[in-house]
KESELUM-70738 format. One record per residue (C-alpha): residue number from 0; x negated, z, y. Coordinates in pm, whole numbers. Layout:
<r><k>NUM</k><px>X</px><pz>Z</pz><py>Y</py></r>
...
END
This chain:
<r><k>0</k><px>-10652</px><pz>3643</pz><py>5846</py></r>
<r><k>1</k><px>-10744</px><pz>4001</pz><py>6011</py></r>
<r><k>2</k><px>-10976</px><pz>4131</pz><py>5768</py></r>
<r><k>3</k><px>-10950</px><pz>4563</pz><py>5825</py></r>
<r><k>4</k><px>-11180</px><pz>4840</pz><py>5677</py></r>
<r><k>5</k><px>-11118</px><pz>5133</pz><py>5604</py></r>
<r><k>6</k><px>-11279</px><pz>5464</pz><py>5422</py></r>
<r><k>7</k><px>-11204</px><pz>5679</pz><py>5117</py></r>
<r><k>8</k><px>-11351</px><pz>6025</pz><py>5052</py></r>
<r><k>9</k><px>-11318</px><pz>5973</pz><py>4703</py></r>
<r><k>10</k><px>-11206</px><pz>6210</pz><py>4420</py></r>
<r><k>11</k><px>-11502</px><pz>6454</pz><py>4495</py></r>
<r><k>12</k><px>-11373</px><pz>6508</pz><py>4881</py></r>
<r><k>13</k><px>-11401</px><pz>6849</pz><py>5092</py></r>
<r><k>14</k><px>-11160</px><pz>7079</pz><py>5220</py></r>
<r><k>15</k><px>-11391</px><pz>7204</pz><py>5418</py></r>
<r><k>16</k><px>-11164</px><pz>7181</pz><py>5757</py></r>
<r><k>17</k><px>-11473</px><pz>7140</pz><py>5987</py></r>
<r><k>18</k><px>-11654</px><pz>6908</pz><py>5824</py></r>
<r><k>19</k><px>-11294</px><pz>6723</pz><py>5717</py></r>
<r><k>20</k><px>-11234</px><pz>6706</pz><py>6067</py></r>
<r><k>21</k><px>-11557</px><pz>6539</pz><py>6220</py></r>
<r><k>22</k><px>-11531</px><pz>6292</pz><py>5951</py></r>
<r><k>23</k><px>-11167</px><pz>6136</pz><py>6021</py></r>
<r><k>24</k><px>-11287</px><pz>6169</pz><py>6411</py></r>
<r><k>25</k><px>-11566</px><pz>6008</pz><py>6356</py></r>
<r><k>26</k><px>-11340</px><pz>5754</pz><py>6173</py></r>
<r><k>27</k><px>-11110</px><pz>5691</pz><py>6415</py></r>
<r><k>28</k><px>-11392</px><pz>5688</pz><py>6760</py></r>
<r><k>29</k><px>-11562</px><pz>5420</pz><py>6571</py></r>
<r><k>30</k><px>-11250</px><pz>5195</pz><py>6473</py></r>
<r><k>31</k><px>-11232</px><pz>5178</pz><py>6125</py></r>
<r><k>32</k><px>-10904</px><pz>5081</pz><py>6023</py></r>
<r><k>33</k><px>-10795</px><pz>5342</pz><py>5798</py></r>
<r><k>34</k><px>-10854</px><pz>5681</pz><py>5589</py></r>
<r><k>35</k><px>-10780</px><pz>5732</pz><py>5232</py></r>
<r><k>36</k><px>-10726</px><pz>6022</pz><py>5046</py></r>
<r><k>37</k><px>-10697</px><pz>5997</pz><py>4668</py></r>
<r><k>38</k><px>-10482</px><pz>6221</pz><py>4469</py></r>
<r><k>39</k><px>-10659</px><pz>6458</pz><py>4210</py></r>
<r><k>40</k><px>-10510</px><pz>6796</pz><py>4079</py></r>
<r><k>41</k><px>-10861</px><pz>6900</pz><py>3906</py></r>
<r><k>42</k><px>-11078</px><pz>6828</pz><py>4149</py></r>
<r><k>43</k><px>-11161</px><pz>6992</pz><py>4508</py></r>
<r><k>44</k><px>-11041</px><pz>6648</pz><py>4697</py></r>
<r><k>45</k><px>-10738</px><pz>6746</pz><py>4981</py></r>
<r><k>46</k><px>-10396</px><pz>6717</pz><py>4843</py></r>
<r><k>47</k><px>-10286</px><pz>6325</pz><py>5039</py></r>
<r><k>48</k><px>-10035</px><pz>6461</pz><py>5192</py></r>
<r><k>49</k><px>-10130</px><pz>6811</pz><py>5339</py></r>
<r><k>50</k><px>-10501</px><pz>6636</pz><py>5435</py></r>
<r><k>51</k><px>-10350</px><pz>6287</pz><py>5598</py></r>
<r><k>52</k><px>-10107</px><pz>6554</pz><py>5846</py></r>
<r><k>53</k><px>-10430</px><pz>6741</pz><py>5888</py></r>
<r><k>54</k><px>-10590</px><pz>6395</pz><py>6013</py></r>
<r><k>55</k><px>-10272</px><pz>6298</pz><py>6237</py></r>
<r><k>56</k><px>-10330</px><pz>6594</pz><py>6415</py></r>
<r><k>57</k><px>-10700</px><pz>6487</pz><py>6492</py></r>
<r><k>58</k><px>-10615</px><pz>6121</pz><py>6581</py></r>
<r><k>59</k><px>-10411</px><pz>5871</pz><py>6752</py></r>
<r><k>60</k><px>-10489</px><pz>5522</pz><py>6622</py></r>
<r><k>61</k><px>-10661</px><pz>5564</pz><py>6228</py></r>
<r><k>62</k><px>-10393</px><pz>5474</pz><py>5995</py></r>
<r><k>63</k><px>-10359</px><pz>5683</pz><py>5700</py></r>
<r><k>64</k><px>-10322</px><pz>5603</pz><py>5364</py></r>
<r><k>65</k><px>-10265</px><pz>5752</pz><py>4961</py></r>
<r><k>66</k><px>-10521</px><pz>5599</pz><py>4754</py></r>
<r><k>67</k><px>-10329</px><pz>5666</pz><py>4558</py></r>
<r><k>68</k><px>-10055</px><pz>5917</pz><py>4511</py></r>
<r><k>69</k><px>-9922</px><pz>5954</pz><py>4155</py></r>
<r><k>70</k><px>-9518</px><pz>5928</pz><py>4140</py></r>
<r><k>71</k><px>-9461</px><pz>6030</pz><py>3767</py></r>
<r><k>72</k><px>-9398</px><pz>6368</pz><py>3761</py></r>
<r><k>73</k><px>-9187</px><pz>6410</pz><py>4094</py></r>
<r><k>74</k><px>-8915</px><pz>6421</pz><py>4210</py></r>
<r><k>75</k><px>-8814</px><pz>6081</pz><py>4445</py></r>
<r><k>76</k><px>-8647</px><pz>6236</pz><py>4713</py></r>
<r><k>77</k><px>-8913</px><pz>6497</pz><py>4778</py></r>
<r><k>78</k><px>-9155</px><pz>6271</pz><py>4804</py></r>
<r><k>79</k><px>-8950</px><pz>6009</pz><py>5033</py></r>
<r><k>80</k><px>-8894</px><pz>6332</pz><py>5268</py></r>
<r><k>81</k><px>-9217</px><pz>6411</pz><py>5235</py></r>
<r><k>82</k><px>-9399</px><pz>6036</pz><py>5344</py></r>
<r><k>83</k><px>-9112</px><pz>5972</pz><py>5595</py></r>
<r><k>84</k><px>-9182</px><pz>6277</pz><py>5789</py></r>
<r><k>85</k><px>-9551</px><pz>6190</pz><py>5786</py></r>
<r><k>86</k><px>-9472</px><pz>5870</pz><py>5875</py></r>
<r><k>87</k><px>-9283</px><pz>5974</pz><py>6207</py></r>
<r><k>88</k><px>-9566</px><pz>6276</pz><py>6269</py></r>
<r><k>89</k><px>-9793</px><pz>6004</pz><py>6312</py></r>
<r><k>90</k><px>-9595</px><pz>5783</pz><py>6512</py></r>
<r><k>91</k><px>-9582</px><pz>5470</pz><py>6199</py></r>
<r><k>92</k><px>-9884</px><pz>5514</pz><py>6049</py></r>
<r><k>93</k><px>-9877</px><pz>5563</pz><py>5736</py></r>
<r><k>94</k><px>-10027</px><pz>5344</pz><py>5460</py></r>
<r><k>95</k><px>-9857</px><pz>5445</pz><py>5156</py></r>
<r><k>96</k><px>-10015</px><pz>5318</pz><py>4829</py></r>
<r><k>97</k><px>-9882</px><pz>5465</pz><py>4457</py></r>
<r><k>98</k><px>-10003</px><pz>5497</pz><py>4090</py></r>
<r><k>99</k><px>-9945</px><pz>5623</pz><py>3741</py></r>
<r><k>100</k><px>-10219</px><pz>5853</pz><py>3782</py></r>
<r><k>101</k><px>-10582</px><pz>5851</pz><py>3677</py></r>
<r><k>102</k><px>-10699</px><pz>5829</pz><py>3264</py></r>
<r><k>103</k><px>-10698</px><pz>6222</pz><py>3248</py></r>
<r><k>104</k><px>-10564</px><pz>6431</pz><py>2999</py></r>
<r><k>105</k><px>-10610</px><pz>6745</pz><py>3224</py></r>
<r><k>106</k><px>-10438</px><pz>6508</pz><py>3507</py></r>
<r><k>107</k><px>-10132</px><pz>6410</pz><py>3287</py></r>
<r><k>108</k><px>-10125</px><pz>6789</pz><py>3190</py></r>
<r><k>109</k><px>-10055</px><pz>6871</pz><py>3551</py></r>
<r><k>110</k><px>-9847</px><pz>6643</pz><py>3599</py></r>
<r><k>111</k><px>-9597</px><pz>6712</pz><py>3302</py></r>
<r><k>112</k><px>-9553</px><pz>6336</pz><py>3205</py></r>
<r><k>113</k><px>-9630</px><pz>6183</pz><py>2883</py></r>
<r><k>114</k><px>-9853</px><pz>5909</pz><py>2931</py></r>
<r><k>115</k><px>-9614</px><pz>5678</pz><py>2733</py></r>
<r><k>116</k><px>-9376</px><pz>5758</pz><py>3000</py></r>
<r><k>117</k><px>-9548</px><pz>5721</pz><py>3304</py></r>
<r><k>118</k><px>-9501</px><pz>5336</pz><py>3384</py></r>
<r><k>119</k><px>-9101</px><pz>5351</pz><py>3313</py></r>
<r><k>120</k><px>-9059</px><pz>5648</pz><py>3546</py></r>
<r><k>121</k><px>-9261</px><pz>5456</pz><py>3808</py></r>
<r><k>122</k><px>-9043</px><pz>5149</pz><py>3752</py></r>
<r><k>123</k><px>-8795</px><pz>5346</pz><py>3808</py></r>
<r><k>124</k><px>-8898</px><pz>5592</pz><py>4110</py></r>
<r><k>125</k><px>-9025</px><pz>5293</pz><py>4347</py></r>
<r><k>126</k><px>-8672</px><pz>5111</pz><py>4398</py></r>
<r><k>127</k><px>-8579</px><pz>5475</pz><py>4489</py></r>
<r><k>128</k><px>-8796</px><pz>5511</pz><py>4723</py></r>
<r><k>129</k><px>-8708</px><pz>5217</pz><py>4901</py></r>
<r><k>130</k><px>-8322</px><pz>5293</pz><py>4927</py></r>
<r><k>131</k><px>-8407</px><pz>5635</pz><py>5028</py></r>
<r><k>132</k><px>-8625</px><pz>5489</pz><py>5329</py></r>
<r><k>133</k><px>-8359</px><pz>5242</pz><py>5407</py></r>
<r><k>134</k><px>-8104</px><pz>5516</pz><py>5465</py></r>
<r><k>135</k><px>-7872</px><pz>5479</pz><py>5180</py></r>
<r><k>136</k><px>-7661</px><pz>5697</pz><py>5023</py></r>
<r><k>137</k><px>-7796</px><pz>5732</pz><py>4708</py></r>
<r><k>138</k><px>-7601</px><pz>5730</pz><py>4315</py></r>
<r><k>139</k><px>-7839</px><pz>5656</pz><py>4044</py></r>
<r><k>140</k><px>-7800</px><pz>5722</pz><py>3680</py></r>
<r><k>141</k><px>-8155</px><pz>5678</pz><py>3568</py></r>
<r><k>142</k><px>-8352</px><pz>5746</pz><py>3217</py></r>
<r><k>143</k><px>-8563</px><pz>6052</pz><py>3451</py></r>
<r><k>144</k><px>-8369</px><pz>6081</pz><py>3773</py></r>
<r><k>145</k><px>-7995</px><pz>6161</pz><py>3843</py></r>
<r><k>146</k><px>-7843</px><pz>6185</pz><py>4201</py></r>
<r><k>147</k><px>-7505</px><pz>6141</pz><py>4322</py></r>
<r><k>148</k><px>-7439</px><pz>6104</pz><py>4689</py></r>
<r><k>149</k><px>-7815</px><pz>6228</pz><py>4777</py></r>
<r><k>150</k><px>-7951</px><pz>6139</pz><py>5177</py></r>
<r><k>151</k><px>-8289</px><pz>6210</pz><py>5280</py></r>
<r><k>152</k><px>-8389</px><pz>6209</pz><py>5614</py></r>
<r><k>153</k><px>-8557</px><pz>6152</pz><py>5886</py></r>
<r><k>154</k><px>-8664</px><pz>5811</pz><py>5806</py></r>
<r><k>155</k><px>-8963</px><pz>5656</pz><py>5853</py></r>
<r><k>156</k><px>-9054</px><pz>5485</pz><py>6195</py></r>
<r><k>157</k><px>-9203</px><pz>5217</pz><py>6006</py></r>
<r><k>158</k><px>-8910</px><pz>4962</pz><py>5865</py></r>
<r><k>159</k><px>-8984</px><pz>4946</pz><py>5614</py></r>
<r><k>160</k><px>-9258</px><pz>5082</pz><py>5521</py></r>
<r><k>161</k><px>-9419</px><pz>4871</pz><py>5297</py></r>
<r><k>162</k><px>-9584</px><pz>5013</pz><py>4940</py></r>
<r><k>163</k><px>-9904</px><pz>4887</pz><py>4820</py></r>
<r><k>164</k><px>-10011</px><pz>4891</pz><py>4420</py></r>
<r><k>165</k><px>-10329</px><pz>4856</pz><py>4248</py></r>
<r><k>166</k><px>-10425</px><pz>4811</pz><py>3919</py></r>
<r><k>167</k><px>-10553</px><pz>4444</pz><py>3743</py></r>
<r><k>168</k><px>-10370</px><pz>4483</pz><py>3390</py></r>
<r><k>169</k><px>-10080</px><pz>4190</pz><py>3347</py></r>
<r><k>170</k><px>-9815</px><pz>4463</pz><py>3373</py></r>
<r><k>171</k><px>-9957</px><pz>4596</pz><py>3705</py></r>
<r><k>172</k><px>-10015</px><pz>4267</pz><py>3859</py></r>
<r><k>173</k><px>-9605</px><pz>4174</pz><py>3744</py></r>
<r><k>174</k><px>-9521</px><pz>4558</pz><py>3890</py></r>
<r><k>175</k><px>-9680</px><pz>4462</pz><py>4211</py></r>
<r><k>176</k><px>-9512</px><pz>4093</pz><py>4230</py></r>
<r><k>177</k><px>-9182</px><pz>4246</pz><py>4180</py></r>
<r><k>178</k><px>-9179</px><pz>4554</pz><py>4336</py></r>
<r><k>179</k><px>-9516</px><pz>4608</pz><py>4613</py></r>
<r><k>180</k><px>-9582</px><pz>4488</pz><py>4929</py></r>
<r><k>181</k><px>-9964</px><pz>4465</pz><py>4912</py></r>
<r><k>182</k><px>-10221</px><pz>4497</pz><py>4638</py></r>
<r><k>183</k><px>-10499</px><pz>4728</pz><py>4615</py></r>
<r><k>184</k><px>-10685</px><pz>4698</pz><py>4316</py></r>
<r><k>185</k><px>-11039</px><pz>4942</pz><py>4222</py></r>
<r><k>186</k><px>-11287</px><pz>4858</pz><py>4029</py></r>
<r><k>187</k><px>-11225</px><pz>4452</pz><py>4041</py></r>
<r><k>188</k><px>-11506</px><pz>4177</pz><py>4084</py></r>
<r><k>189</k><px>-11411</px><pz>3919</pz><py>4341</py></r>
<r><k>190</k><px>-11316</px><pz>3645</pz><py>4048</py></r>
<r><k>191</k><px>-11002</px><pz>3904</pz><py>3970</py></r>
<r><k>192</k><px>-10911</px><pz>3930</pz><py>4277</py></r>
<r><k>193</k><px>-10858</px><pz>3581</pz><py>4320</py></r>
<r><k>194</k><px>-10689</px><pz>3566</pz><py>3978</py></r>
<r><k>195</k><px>-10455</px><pz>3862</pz><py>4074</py></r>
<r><k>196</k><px>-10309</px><pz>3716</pz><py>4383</py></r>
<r><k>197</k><px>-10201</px><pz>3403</pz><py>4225</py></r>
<r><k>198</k><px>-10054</px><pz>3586</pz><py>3936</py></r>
<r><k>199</k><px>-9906</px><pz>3848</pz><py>4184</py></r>
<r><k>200</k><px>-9742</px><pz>3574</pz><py>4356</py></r>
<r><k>201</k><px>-9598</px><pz>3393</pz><py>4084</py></r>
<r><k>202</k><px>-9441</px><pz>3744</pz><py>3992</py></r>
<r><k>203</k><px>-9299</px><pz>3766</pz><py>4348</py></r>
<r><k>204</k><px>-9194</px><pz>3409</pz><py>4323</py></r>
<r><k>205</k><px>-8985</px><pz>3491</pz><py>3987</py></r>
<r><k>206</k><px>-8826</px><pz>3751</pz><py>4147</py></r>
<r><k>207</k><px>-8708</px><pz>3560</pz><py>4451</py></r>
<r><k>208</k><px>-8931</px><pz>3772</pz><py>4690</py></r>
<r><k>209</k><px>-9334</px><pz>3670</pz><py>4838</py></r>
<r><k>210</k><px>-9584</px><pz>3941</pz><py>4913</py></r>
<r><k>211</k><px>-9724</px><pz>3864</pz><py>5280</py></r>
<r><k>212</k><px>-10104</px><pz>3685</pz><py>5223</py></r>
<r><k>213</k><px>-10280</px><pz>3967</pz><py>5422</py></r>
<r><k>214</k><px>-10161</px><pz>4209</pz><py>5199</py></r>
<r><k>215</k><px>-10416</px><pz>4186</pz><py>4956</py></r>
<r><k>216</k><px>-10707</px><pz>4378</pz><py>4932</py></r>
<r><k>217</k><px>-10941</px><pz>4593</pz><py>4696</py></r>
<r><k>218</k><px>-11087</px><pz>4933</pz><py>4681</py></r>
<r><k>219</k><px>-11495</px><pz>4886</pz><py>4668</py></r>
<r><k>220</k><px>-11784</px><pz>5174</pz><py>4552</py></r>
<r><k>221</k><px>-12082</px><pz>5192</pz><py>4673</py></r>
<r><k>222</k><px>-12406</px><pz>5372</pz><py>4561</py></r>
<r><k>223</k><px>-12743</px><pz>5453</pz><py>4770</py></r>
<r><k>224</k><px>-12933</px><pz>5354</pz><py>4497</py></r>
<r><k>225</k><px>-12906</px><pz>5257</pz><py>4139</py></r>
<r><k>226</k><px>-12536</px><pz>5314</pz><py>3982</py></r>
<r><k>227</k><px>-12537</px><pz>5699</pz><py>3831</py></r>
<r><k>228</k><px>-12538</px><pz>5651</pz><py>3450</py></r>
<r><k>229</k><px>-12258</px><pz>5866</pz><py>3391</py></r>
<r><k>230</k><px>-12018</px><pz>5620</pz><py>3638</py></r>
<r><k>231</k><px>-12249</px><pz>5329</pz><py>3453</py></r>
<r><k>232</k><px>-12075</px><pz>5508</pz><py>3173</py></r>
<r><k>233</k><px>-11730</px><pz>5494</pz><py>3273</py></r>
<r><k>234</k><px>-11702</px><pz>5163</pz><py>3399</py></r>
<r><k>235</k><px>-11828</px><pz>5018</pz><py>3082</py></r>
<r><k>236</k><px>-11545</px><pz>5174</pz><py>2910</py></r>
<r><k>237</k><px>-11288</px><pz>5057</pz><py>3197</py></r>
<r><k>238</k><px>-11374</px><pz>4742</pz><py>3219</py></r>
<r><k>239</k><px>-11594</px><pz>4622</pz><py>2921</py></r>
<r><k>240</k><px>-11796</px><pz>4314</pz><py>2951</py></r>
<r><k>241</k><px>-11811</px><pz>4364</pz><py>3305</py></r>
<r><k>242</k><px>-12175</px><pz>4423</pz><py>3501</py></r>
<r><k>243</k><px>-12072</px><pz>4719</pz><py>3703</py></r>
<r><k>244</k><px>-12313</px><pz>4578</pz><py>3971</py></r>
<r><k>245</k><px>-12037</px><pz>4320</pz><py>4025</py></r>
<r><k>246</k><px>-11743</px><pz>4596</pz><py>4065</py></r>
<r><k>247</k><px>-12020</px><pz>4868</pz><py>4268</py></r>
<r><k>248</k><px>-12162</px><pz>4821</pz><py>4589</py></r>
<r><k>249</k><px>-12586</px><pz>4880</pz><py>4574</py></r>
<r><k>250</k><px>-12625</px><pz>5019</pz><py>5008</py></r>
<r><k>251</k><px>-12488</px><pz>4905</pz><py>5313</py></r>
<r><k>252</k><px>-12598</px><pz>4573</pz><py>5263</py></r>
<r><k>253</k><px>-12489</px><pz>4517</pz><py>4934</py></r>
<r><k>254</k><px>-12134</px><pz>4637</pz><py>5034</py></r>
<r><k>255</k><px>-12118</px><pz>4380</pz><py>5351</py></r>
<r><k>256</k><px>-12254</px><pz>4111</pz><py>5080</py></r>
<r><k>257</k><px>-11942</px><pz>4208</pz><py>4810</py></r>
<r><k>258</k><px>-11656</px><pz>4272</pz><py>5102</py></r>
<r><k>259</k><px>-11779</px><pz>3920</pz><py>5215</py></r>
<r><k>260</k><px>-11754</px><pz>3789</pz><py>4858</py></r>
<r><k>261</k><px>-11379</px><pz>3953</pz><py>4823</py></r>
<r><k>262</k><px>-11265</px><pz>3779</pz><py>5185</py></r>
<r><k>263</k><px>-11353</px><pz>3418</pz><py>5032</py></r>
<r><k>264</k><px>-11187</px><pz>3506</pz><py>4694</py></r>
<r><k>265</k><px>-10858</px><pz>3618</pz><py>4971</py></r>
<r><k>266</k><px>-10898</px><pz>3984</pz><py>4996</py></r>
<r><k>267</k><px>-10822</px><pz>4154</pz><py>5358</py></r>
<r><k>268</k><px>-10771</px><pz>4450</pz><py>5324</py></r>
<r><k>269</k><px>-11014</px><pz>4705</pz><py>5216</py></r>
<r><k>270</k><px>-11131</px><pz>5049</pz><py>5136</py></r>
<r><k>271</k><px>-11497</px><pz>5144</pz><py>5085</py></r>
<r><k>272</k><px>-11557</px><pz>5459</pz><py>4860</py></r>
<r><k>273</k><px>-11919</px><pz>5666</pz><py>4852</py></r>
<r><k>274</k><px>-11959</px><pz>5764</pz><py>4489</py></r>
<r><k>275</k><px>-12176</px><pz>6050</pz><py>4659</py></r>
<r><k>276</k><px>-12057</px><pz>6240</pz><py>4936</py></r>
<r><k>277</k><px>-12282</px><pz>6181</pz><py>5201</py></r>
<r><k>278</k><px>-12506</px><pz>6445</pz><py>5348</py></r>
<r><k>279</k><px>-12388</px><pz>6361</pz><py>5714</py></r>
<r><k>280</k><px>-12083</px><pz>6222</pz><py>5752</py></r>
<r><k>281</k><px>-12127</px><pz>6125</pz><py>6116</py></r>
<r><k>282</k><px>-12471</px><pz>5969</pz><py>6059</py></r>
<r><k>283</k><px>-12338</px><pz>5782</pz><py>5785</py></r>
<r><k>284</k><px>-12026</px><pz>5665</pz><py>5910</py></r>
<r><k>285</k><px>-12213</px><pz>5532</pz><py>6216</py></r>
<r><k>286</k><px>-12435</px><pz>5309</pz><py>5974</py></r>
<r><k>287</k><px>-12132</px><pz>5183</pz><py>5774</py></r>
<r><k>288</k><px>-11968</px><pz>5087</pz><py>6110</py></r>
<r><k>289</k><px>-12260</px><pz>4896</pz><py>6224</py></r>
<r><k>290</k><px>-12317</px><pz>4716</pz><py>5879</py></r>
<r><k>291</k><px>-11940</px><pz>4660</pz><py>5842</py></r>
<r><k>292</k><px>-11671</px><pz>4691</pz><py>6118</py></r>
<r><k>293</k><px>-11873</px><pz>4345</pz><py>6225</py></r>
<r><k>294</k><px>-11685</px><pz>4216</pz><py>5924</py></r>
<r><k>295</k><px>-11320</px><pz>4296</pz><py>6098</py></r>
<r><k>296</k><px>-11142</px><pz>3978</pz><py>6260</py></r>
END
């Protein structure tokens, strides 16, 4: 099983283009897998798309990934244009990884989707996708989405390019099974993540399809220092019952400790995510690759 690492700069991320740009080369000298950029409209954080071309530019082998872009709200084609052209910019190395969106009013506000709505137009957007990427010629008479004869292109270099999901509620875990290629959950203890690849399986298996083994991973936190209240806060409410010290990473060395716990539970594939953006990304960077990149196989 290659087990692969790679970094988010969370929902609080720069656009600073300097300091941006010494952190994803810093990234990619010291071989971490992968960056991630999250999607957030109300918050400074680079837009995924317009800061993972930014990063191409900078790099050769990082891969570069959506954690995670939010697909209710637009329109299918735009975004398979807009991935598969990012996709071939970086010559196949994108990592694209989708949502509903995060538990925001403000968020669902930009986005102009009722929440009740959001998991049908996903449902619907994702086989889209795929038959957009593929090269079809596209007629669909959907609930949000109409096209007759529509082509995108270019397509991706990747084929296909494979979609990774996250979430741990049952319907995410049967979304995943039937419709993702890898699994990327946040905010999971090592005990759900062994749950959710069975389950995710058995969803797969139902629907005649099997989601490779080393396509399962999870999105881990870490603090340097106790867990801010306010996150304290928020966890409690996501995922009550839960010590948050079992979801959050306490330093370096607690991190190593809980990726270790997630590759015995079956986990790969992950991405680490500072709650606090680090004073020094280069100095930091260099102490997460020496506590963790030991970790990759």
């Amino acid at each position: 099983m290659k087990v692969r690492i790679g970094v988010s700069l969370g929902i609080d991320g720069d656009t600073d283009p300097g300091a941006l740009a010494e952190a994803v080369t810093a990234m990619e000298e010291l071989r971490f897998d992968s960056l991630w950029l999250a999607e957030r409209l109300t918050t400074s954080t680079p837009d995924p798309i317009a800061g993972l071309g930014f990063a191409a530019a900078l790099t050769r082998r990082l891969k570069l990934g959506t954690g995670v872009m939010v697909l209710p709200g637009r329109n299918p084609a735009i975004v398979a244009k807009q991935l598969a052209t990012l996709d071939r910019l970086s010559n196949g190395r994108l990592l694209p990884a989708f949502g509903l969106g995060a538990p925001d009013p403000a968020e669902h506000q930009a986005f102009g989707v009722e929440r009740g709505d959001r998991a049908k137009i996903f449902n619907e957007v994702l086989p889209l996708l795929r038959r957009f990427w593929a090269g079809e010629t596209v007629d669909h008479d959907g609930a949000f989405h109409r096209y007759e004869g529509a082509v995108v292109r270019p397509l991706p270099v990747q084929d296909p390019l494979e979609i990774w999901l996250g979430g741990i509620a049952p319907s995410e875990l049967r979304r995943c099974g039937r419709l993702g290629d890898g699994w990327l959950p946040s905010f999971c203890t090592p005990e759900d993540v062994r749950d959710g690849i069975v389950t995710i399986q058995t969803h797969a298996a139902e629907a005649e399809r099997a989601v490779d083994p080393e396509h399962f991973g999870a999105l881990i936190p870490y603090t340097d220092g106790p867990i801010p209240d306010v996150v304290a806060a928020a966890v409690a409410h996501r995922r009550p019952g839960v010590e948050p010290e079992r979801m959050i990473a306490s330093g370096l060395g607690g991190l190593r400790t809980m990726i270790s716990e997630h590759i015995e539970a079956g986990a790969s594939k992950f991405v680490v995510i500072p709650l606090a953006e680090p004073d020094d990304w280069d100095e930091h960077l260099a102490e997460a690759a020496a506590a963790l990149l030991p970790l990759q196989t």
